[in-house]
LOMIKOL-907443 format. One record per atom (N, C-alpha, C): x negated, y, z. Coordinates in steps of 0.2 Angstrom, whole numbers, plus 2048, in hexadecimal, padded with zeros to 3 digits. Last residue first. Layout:
<pts>
xx=X&yy=Y&zz=Z $
...
</pts>
This chain:
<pts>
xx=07D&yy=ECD&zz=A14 $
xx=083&yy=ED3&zz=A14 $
xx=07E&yy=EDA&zz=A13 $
xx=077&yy=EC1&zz=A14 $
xx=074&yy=EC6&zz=A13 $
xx=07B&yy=ECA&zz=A10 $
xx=07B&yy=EB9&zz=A21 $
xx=07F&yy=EBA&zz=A1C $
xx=07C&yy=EBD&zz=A15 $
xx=06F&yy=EBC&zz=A2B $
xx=072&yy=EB8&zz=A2C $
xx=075&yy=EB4&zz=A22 $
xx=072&yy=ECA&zz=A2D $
xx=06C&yy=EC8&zz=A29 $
xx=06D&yy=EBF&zz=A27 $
xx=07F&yy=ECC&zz=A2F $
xx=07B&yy=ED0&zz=A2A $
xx=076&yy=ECB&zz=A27 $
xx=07F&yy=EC7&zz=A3B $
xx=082&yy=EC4&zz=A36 $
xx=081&yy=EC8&zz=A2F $
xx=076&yy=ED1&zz=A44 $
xx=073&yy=EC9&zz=A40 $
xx=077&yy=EC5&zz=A3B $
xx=07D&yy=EDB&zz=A42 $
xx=075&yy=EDB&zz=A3D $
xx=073&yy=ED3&zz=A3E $
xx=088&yy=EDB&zz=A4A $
xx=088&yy=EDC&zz=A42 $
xx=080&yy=ED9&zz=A3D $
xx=081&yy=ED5&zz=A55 $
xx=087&yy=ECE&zz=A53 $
xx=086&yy=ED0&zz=A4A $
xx=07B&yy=EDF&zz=A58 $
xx=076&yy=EDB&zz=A59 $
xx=07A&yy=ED6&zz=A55 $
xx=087&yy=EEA&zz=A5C $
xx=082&yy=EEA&zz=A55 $
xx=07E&yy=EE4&zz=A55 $
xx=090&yy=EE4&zz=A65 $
xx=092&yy=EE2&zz=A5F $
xx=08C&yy=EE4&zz=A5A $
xx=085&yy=EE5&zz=A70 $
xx=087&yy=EDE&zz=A6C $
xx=08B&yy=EDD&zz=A64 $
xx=088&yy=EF3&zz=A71 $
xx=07F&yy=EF0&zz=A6E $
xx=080&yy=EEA&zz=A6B $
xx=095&yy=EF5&zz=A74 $
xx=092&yy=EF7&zz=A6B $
xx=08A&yy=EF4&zz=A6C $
xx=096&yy=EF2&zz=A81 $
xx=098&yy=EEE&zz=A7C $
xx=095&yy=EEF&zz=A76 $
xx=094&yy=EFE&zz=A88 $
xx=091&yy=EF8&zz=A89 $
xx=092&yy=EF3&zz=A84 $
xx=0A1&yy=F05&zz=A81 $
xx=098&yy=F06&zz=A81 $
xx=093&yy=F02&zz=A81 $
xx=0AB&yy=EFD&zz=A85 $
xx=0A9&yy=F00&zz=A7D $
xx=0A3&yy=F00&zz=A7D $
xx=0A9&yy=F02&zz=A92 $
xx=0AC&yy=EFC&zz=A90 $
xx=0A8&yy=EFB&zz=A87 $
xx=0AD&yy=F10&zz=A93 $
xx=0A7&yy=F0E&zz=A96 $
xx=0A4&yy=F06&zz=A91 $
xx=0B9&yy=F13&zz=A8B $
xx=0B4&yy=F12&zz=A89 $
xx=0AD&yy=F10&zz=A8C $
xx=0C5&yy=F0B&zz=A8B $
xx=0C2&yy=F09&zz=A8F $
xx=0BB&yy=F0B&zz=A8D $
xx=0D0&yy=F0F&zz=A80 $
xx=0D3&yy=F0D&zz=A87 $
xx=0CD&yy=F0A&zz=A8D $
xx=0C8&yy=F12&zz=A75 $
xx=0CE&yy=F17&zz=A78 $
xx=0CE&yy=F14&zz=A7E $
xx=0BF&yy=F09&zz=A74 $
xx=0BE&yy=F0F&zz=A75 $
xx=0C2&yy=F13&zz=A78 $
xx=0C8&yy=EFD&zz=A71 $
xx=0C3&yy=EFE&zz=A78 $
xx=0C3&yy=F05&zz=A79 $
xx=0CB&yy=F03&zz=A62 $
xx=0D1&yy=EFF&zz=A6A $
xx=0CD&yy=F01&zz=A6E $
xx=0BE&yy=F01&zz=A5C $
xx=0C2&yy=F07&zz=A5D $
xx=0C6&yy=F06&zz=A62 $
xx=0BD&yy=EF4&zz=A60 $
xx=0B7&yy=EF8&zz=A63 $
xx=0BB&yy=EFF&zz=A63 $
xx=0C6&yy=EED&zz=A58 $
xx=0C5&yy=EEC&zz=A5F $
xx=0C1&yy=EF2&zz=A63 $
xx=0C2&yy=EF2&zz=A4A $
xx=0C7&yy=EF4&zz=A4D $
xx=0C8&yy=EF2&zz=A54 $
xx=0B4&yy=EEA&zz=A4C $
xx=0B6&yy=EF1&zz=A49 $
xx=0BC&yy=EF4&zz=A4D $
xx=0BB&yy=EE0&zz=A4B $
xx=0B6&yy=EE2&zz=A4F $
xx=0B8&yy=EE7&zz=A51 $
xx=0C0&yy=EDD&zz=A3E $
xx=0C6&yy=EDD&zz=A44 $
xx=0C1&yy=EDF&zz=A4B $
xx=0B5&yy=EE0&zz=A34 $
xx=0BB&yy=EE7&zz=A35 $
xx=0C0&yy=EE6&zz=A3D $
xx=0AF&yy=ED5&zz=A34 $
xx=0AD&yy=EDC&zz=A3A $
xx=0B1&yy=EE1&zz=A39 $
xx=0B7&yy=ECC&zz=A2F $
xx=0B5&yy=ECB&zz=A39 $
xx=0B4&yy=ED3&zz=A3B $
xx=0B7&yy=ED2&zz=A25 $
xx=0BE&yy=ED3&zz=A28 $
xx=0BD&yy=ECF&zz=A2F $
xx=0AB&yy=ED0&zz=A22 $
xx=0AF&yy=ED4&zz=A1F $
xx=0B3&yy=ED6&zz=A23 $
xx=0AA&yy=EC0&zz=A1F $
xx=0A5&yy=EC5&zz=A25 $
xx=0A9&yy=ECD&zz=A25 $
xx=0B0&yy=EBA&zz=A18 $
xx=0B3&yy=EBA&zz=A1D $
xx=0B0&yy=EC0&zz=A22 $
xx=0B1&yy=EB7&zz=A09 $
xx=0AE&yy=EBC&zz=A0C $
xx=0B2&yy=EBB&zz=A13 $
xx=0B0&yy=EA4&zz=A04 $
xx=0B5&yy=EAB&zz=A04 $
xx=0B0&yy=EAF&zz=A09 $
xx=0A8&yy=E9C&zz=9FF $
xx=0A8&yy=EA0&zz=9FA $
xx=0AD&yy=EA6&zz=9FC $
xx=0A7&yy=E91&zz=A0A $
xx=0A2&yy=E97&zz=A08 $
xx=0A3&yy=E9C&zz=A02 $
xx=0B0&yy=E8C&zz=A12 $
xx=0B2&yy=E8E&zz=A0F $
xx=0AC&yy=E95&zz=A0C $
xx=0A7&yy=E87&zz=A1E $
xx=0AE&yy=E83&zz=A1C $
xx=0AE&yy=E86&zz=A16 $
xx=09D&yy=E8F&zz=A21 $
xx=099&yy=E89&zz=A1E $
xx=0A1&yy=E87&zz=A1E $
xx=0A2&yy=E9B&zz=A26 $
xx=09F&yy=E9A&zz=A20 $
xx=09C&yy=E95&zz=A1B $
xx=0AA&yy=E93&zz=A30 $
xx=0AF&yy=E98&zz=A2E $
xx=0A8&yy=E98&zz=A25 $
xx=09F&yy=E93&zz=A39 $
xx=0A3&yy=E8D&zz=A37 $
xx=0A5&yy=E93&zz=A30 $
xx=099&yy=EA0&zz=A39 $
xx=094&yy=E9B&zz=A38 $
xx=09A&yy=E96&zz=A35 $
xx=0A3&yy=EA4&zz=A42 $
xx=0A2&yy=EA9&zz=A3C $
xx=09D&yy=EA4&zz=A35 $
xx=0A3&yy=EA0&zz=A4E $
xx=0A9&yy=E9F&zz=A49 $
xx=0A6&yy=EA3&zz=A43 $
xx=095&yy=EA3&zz=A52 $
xx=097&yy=E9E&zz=A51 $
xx=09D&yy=E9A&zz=A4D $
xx=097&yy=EB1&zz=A55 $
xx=094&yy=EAF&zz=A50 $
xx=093&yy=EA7&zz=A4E $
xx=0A0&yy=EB0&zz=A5F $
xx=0A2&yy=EB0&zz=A5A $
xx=0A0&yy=EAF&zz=A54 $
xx=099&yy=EA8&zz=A69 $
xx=09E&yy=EA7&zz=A66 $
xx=0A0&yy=EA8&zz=A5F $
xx=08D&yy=EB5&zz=A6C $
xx=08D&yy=EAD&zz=A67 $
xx=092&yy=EAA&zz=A67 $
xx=097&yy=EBC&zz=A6F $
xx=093&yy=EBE&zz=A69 $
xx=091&yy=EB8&zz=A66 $
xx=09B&yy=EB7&zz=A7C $
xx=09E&yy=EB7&zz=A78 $
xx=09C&yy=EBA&zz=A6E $
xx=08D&yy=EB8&zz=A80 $
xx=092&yy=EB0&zz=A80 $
xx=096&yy=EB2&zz=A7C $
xx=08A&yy=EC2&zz=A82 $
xx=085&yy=EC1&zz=A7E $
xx=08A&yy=EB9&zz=A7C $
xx=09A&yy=ECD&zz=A86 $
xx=092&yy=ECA&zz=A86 $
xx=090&yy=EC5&zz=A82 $
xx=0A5&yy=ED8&zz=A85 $
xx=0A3&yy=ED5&zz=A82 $
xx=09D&yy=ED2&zz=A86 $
xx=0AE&yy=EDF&zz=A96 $
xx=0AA&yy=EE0&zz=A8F $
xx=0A8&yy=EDA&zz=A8A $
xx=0B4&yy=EDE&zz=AA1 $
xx=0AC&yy=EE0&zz=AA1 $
xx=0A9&yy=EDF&zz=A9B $
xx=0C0&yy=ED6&zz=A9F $
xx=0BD&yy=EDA&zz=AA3 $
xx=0B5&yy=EDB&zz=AA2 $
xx=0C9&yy=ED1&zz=A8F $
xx=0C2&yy=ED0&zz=A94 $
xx=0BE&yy=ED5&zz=A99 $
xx=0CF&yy=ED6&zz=A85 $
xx=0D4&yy=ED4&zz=A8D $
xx=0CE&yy=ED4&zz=A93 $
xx=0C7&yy=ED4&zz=A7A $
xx=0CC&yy=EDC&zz=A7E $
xx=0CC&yy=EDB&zz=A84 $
xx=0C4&yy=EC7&zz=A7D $
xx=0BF&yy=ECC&zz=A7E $
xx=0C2&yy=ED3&zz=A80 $
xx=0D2&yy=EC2&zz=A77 $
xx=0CE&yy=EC0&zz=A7C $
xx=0CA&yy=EC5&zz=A80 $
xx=0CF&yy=EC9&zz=A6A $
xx=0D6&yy=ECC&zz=A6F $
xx=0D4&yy=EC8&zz=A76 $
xx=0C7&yy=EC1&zz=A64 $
xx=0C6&yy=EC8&zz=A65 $
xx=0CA&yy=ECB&zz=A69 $
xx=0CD&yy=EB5&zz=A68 $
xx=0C5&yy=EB7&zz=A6A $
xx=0C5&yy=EBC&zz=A6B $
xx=0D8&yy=EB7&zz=A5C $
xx=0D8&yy=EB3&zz=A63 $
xx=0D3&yy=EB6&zz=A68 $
xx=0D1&yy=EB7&zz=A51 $
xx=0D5&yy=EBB&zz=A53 $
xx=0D6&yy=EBB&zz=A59 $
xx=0C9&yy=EAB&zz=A51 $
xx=0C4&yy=EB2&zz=A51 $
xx=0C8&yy=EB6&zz=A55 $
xx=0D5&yy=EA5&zz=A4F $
xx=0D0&yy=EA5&zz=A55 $
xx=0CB&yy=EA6&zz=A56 $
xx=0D7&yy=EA8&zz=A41 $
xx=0DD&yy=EA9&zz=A46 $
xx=0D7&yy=EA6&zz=A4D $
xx=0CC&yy=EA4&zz=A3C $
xx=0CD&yy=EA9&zz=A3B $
xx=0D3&yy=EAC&zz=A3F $
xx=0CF&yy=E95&zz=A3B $
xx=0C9&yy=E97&zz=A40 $
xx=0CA&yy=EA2&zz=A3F $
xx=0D8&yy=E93&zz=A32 $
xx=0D8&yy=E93&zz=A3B $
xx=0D4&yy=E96&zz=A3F $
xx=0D4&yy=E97&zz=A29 $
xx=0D6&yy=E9B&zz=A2A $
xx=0D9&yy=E99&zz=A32 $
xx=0CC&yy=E8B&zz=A25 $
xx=0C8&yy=E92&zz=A26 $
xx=0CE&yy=E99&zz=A2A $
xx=0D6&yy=E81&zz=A26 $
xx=0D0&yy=E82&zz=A29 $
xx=0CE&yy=E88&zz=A2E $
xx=0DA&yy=E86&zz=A18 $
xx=0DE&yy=E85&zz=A1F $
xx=0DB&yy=E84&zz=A25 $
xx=0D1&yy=E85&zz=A10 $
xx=0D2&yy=E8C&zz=A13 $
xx=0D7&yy=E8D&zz=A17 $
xx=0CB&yy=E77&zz=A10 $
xx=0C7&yy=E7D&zz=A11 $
xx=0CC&yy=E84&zz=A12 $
xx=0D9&yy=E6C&zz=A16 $
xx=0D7&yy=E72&zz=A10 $
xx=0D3&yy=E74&zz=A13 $
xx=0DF&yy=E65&zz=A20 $
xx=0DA&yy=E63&zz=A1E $
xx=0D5&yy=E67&zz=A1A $
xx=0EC&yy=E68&zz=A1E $
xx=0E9&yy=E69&zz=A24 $
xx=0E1&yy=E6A&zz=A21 $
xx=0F0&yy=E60&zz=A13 $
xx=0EE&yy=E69&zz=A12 $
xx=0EC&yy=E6C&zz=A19 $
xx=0F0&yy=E54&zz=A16 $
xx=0EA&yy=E56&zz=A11 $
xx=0EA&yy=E5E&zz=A10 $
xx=0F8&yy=E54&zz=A1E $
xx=0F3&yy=E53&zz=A20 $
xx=0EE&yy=E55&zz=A1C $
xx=105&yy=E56&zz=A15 $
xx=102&yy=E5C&zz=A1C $
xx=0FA&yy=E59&zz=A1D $
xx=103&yy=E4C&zz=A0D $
xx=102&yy=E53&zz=A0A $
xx=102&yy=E59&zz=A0F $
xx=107&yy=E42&zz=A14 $
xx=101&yy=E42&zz=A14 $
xx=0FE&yy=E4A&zz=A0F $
xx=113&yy=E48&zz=A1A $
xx=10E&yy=E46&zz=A20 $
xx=109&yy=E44&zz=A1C $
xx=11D&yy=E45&zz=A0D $
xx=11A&yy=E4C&zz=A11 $
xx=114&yy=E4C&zz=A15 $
xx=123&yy=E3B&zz=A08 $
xx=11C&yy=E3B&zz=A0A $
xx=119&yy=E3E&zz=A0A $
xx=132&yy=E3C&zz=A05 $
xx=12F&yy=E40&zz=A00 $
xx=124&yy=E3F&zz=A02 $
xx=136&yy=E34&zz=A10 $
xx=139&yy=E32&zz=A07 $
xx=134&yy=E37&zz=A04 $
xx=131&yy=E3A&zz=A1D $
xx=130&yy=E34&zz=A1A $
xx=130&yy=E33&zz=A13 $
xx=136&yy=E47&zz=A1B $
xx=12E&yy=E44&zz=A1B $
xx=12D&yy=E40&zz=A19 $
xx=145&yy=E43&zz=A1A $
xx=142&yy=E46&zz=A15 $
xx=13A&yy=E47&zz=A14 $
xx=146&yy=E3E&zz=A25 $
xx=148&yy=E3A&zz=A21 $
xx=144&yy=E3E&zz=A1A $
xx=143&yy=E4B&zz=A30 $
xx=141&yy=E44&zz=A2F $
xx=140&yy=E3E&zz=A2A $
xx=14E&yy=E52&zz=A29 $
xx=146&yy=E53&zz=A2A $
xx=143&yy=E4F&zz=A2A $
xx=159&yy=E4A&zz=A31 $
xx=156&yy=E4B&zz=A29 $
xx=150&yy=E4C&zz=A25 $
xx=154&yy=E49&zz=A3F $
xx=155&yy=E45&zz=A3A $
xx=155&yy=E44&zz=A33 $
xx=15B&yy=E57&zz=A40 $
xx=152&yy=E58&zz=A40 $
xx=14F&yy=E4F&zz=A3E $
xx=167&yy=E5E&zz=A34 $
xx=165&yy=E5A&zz=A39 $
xx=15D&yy=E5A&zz=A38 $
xx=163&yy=E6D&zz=A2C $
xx=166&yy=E68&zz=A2B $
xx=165&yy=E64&zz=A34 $
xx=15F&yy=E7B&zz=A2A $
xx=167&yy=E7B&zz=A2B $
xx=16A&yy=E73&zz=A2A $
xx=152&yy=E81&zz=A2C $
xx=157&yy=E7F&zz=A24 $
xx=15E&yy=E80&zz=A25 $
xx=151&yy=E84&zz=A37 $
xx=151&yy=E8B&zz=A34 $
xx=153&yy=E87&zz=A2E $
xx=154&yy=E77&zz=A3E $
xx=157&yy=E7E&zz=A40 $
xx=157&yy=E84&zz=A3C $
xx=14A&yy=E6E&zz=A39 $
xx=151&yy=E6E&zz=A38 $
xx=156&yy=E74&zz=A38 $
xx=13E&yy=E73&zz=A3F $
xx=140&yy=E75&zz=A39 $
xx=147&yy=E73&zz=A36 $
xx=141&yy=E70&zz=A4C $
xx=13F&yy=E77&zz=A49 $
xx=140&yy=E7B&zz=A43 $
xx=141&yy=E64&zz=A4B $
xx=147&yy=E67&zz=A4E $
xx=148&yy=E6F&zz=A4A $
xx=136&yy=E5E&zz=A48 $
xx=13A&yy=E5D&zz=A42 $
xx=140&yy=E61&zz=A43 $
xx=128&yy=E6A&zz=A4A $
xx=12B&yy=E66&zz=A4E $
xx=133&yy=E64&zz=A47 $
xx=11C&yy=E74&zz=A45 $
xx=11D&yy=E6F&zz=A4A $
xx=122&yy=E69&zz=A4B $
xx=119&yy=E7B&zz=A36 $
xx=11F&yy=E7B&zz=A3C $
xx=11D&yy=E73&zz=A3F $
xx=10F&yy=E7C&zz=A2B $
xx=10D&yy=E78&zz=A30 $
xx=113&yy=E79&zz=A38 $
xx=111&yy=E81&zz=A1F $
xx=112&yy=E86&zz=A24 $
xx=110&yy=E82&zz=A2A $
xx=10F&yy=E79&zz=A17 $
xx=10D&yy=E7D&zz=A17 $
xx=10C&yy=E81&zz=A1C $
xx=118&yy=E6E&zz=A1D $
xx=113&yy=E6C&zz=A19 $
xx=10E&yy=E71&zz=A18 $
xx=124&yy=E71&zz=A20 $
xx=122&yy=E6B&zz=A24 $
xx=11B&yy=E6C&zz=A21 $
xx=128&yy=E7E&zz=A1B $
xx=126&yy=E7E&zz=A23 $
xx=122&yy=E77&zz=A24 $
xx=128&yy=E79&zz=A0D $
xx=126&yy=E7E&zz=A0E $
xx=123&yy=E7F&zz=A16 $
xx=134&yy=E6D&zz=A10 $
xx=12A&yy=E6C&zz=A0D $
xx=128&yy=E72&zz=A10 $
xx=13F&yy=E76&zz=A12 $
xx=139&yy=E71&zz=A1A $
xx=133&yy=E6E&zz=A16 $
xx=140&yy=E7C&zz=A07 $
xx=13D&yy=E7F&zz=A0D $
xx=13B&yy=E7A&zz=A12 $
xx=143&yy=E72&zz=9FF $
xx=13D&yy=E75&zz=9FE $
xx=13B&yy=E79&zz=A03 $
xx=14E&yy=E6D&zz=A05 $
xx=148&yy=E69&zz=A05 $
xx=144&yy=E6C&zz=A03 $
xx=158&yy=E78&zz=A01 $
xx=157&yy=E75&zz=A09 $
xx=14F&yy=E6F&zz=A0A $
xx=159&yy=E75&zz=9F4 $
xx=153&yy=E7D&zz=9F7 $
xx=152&yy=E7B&zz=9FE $
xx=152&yy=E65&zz=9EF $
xx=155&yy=E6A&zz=9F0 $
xx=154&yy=E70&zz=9F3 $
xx=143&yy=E60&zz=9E5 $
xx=146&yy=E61&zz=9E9 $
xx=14D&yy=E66&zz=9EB $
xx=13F&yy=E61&zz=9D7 $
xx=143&yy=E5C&zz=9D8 $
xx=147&yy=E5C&zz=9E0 $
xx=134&yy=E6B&zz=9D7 $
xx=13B&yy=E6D&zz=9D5 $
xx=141&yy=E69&zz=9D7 $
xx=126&yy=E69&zz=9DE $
xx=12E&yy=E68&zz=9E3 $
xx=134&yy=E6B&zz=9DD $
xx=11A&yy=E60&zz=9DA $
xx=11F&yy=E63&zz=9D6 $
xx=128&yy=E61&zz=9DB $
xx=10B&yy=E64&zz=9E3 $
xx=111&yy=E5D&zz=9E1 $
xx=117&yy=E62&zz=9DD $
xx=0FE&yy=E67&zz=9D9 $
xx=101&yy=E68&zz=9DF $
xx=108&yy=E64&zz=9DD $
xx=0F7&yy=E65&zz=9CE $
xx=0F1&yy=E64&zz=9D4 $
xx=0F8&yy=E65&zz=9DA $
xx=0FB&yy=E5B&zz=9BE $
xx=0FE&yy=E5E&zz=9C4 $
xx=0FA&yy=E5F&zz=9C8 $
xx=0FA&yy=E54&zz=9B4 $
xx=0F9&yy=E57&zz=9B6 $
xx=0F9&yy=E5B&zz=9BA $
xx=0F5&yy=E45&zz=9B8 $
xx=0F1&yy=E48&zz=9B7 $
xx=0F3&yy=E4E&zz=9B4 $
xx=0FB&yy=E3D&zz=9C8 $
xx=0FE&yy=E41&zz=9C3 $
xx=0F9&yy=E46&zz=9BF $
xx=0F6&yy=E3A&zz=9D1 $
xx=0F6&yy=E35&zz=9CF $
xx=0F9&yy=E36&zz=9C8 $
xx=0F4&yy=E45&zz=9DB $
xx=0F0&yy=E42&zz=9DA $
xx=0F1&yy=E3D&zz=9D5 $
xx=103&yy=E45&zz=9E0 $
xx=101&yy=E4B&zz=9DC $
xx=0F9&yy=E47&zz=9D8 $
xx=10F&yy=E3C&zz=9E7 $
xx=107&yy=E3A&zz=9E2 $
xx=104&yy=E3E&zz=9DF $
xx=11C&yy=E44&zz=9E1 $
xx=119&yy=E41&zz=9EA $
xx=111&yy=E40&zz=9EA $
xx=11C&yy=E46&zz=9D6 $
xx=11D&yy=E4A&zz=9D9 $
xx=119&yy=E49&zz=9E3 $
xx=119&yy=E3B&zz=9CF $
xx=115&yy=E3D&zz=9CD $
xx=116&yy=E44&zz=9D2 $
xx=126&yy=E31&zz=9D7 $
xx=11E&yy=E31&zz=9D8 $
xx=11A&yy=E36&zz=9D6 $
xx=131&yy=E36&zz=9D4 $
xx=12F&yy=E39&zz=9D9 $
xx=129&yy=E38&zz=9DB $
xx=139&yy=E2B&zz=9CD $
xx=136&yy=E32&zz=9C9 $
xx=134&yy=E37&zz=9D0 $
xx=131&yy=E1D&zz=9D2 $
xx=135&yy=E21&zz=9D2 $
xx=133&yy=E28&zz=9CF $
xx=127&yy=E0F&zz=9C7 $
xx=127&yy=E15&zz=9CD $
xx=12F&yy=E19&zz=9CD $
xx=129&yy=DFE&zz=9CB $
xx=12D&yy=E04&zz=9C9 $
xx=129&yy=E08&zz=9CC $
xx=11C&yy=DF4&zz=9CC $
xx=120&yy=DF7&zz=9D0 $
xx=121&yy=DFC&zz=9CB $
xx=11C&yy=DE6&zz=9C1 $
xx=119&yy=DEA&zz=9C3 $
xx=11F&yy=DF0&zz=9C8 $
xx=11A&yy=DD4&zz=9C4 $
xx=11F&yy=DDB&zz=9C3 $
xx=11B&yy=DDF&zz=9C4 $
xx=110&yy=DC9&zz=9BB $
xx=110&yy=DCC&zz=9C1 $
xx=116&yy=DD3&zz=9C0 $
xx=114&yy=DBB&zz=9B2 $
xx=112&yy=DC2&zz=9B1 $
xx=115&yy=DC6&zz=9B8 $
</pts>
């Protein structure tokens, strides 16, 4: 008769999938120093083992040791992977864009209008159930006031692109 493998009491925790309860892995079994580097390693997406080491308070070895033993790297990659981690990069580089175009001498053009209409597009087909049009055109919005103050000529020449971008993701969306 073939052996079967022991599991360890950390498989239904590491294997969240394998566990018919559970949809997220059960960190109580970790210590509070390990629940913070999950938290950075795996959530928060922190870069580097050093990095996190630093703000726990262990070696960056350890870090290491505990990706390893607990199989962090595939529970980052799988939350990388998320429709709303996703969506909300794309979201931080709308933000990026629009602060790009601030800085941009001569205002807004038709390139960057289809830009954005472009993040706007991705951003609804990852994650179509969140309202995302909303809070593009509030941070617009809020650009446009900014401009006004500090550059109206600028502002001017801009507002027919920004209405052309509002009414076609309007129509687009049916907003």
């Amino acid at each position: 008769m073939a052996k079967q493998k022991r599991k360890s009491k950390y498989d239904a925790e590491i294997h969240p999938e394998e566990s018919p309860v559970r949809s997220r892995p059960n960190l109580s079994y970790l210590t509070e120093e390990q629940k913070l580097a999950y938290e950075l390693y795996v959530r928060q997406r922190v870069q580097t083992y050093k990095e996190i080491a630093a703000r726990v308070g262990v070696s960056a070895s350890t870090i290491s040791r505990w990706v390893d033993k607990f199989e962090w790297k595939a529970q980052r990659a799988k939350a990388l992977r998320s429709p709303d981690v996703i969506a909300d990069h794309l979201l931080e580089i709308i933000d990026a864009e629009i602060w790009r175009m601030d800085h941009k001498a001569g205002g807004i053009d038709a390139g960057d209008i289809d830009k954005l209409s472009k993040l706007v597009s991705a951003l609804q087909k990852i994650a179509p159930n969140r309202n995302f049009f909303g809070s593009i055109l509030k941070a617009v919005e809020e650009w446009m006031q900014f401009l006004q103050r500090h550059d109206p000529e600028v502002a001017k020449n801009s507002q027919q692109y920004l209405m052309r971008f509002s009414k076609e993701m309007a129509e687009k969306y049916d907003y």
